[in-house]
N, C-alpha and C positions, 0 to 999 in steps of 0.2 A: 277158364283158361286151362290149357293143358299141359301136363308139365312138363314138356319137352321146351312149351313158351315161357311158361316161369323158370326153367333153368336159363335160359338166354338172358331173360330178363336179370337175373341173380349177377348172370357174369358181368355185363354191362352195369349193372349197380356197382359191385366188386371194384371193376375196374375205374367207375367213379372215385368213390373211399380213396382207393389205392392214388388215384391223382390229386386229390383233398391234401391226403395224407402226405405226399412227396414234400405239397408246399409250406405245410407247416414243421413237417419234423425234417432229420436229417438220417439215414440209416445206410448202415454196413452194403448192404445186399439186396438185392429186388428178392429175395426170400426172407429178408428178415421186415422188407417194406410189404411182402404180403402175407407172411401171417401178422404183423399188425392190422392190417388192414379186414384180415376176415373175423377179427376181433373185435370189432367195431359193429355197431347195432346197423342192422340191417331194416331195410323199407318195412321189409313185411317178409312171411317164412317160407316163399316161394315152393308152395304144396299146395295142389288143389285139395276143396273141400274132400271132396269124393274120397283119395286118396288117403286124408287124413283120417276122414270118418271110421275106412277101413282099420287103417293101422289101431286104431283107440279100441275101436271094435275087438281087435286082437288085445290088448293091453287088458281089457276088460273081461276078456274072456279068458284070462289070467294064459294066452298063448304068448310063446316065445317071438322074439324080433331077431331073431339069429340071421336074418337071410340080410339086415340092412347094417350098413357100415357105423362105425361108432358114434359118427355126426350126427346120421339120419336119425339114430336111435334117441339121441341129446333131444334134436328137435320136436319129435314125436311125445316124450315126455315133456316139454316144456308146454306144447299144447294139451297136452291128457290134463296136465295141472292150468293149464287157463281155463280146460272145457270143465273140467270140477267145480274151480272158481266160477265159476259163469252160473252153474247150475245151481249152487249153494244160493249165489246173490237174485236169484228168478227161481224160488221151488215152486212156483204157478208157469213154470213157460212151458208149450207143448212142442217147440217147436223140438223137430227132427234134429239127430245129431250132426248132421251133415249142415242143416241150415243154421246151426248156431255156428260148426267151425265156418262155412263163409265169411262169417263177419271176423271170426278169429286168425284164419290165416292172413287175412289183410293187414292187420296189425302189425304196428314194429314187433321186429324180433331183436333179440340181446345179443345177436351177433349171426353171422353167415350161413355157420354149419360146414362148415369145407373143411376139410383138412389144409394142413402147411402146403404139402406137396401138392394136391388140387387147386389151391388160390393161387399160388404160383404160376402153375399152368394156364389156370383162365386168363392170367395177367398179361402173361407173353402174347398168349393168343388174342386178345385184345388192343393190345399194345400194335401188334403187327396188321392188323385189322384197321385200327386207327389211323396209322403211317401209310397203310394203301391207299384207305381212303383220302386222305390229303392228297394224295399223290395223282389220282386217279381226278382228282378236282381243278386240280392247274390245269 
């Protein structure tokens, strides 16, 4: 999948949480009700293999991550440390770095990776999104 489709994917997840979340908790602010919510473990880390392979590739090749935002960089390590873990527990696998993150970015992640002010924004924009759609159904 590509990740313009796993970002979509992410905000629709997001905005799931965020309505989970409304019903169980009670909060200040549709900012304080989303960054709870991108706080919250995520499906899976919405980055293609390919993507990620690269990024580790750079990690490993002991290059800088200066060009990705502080989230991106969270998640990138949290996989560089699964894709360790993986290979430590398989030192017979041959498989391609890229074919082992396939199975790894599918897996839950420990939370979103958005910023405050990003989850926010997916929020509204789903929110409005969702409201047309009803709307648009009647």
């Amino acid at each position: 999948m590509k990740d313009t489709e796993l970002k979509r994917q992410r905000d629709r997840d997001l905005y799931k949480v965020y309505v989970r979340s409304l019903s169980a908790r009670r909060f200040a602010s549709i900012g304080e009700a989303a960054d709870y919510a991108r706080r919250q473990p995520a499906p899976q880390y919405y980055i293609s293999a390919r993507t990620a392979s690269l990024l580790i590739g750079r990690l490993m090749a002991h290059q800088s991550l200066i060009g990705l935002n502080s989230n991106s960089r969270q998640r990138i390590w949290h996989l560089y440390d699964a894709y360790n873990d993986y290979r430590q527990a398989h030192p017979h696998c041959r498989l391609s770095r890229e074919l082992i993150l396939e199975e790894l970015v599918e897996q839950p992640a420990p939370q979103f990776f958005v910023s405050a002010g990003r989850a926010k924004h997916i929020i509204i924009y789903e929110r409005r999104a969702a409201i047309k759609h009803m709307r648009t159904r009647r």
